[in-house]
C-alpha positions as a Markdown table, in Angstrom:
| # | Residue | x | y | z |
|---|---|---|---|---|
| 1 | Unk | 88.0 | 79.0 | 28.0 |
| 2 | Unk | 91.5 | 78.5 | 28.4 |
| 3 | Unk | 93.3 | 78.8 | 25.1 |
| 4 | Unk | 96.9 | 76.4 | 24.3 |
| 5 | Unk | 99.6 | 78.6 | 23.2 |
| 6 | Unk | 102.3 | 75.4 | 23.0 |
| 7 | Unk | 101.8 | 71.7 | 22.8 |
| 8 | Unk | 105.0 | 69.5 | 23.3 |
| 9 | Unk | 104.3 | 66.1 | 21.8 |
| 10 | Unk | 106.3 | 62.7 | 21.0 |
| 11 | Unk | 105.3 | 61.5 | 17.7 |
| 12 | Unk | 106.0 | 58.2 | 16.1 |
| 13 | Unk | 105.9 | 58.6 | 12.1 |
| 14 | Unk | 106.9 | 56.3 | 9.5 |
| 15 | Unk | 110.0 | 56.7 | 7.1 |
| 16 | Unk | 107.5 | 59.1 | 4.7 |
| 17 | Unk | 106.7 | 62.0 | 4.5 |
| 18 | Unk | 110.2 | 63.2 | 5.5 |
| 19 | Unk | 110.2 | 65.4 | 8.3 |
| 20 | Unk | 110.3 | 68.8 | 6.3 |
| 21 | Unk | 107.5 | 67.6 | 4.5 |
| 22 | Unk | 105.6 | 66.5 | 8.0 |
| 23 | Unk | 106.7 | 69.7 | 9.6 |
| 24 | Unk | 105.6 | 72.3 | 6.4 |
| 25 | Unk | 102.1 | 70.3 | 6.4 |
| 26 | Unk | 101.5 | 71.0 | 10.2 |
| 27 | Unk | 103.1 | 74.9 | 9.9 |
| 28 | Unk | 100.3 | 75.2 | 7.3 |
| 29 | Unk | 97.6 | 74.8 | 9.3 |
| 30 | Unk | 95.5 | 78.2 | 10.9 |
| 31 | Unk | 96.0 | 77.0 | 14.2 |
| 32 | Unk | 99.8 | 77.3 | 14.5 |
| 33 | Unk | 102.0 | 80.3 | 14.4 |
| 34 | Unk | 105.2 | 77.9 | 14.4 |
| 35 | Unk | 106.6 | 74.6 | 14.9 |
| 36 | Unk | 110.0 | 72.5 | 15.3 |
| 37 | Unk | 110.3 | 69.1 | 14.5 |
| 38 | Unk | 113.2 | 67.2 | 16.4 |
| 39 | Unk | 114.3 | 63.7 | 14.7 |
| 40 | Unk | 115.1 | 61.8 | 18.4 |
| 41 | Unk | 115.2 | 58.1 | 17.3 |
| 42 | Unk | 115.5 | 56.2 | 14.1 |
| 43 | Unk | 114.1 | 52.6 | 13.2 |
| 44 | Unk | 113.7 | 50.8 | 10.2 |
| 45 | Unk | 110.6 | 51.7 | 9.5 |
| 46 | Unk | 109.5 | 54.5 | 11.7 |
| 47 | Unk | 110.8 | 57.6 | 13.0 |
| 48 | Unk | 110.4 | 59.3 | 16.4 |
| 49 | Unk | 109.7 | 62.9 | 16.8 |
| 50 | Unk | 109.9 | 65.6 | 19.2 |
| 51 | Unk | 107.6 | 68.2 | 17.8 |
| 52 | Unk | 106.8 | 71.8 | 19.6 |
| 53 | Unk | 103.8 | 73.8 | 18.1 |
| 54 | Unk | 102.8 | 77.1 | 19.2 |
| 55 | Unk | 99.9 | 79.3 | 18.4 |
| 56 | Unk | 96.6 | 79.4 | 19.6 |
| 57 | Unk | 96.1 | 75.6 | 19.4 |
| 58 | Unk | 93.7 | 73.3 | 18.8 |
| 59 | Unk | 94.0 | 70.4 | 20.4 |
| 60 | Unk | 92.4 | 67.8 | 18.4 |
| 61 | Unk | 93.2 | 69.5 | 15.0 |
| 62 | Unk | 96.8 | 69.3 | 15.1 |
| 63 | Unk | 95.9 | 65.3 | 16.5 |
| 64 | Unk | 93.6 | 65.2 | 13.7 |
| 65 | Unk | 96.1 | 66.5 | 11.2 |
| 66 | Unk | 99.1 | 64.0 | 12.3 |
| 67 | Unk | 97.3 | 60.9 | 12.1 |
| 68 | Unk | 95.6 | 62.0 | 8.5 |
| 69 | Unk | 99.6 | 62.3 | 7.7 |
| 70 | Unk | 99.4 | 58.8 | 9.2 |
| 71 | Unk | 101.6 | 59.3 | 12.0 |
| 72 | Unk | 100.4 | 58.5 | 16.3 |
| 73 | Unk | 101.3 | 60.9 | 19.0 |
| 74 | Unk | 103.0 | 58.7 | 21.6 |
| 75 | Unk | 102.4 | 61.3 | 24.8 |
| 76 | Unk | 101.7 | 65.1 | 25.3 |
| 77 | Unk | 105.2 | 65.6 | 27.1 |
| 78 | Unk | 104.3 | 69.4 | 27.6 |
| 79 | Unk | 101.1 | 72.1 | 27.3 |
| 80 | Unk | 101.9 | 76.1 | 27.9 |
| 81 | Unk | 97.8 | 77.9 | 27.9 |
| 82 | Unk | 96.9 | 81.4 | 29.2 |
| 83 | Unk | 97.9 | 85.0 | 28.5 |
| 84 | Unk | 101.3 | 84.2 | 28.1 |
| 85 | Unk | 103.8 | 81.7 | 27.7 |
| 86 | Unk | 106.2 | 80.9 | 30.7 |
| 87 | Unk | 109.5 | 79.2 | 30.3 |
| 88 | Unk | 110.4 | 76.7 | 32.6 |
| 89 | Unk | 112.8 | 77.7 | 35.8 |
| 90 | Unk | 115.5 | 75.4 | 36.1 |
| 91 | Unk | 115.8 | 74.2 | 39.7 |
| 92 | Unk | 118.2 | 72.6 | 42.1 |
| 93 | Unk | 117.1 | 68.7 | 41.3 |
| 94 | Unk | 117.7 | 70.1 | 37.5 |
């Protein structure tokens, strides 16, 4: 089986926990070797989050883990599996 090595995802949270809080409870887990958590929109009562995690991923842990912190992953906006990671290329329509 394939294994995950990064999983780009758009996260809505609300206001709490604060995102070092969010982002150390998701680093925690035995699943992921690292994580960055970008703040990318602000509301009133929610908060919307680009998070990157790498490691050798579980899927539906780290899904499991964000909505027990009580926050809802909007979309999957990128997945890196296999041997090795790749980095995008930009290209001419970039």
């Amino acid at each position: 089986m394939t294994q995950i090595r990064r999983l780009v995802l758009d996260v809505l949270k609300p206001r709490e926990p604060e995102m070092v809080e969010f982002t150390e409870e998701i680093s925690e887990m035995e699943c992921v070797d690292g994580i960055n958590s970008s703040l990318i929109e602000v509301d009133e009562k929610v908060r919307n989050v680009k998070v990157t995690v790498e490691g050798e991923i579980d899927e539906q842990k780290i899904r499991d883990k964000i909505e027990d912190i009580g926050a809802s992953i909007h979309s999957i906006d990128e997945v890196a599996a296999g041997e090795k990671l790749v980095e995008e290329s930009k290209t001419l329509q970039d």
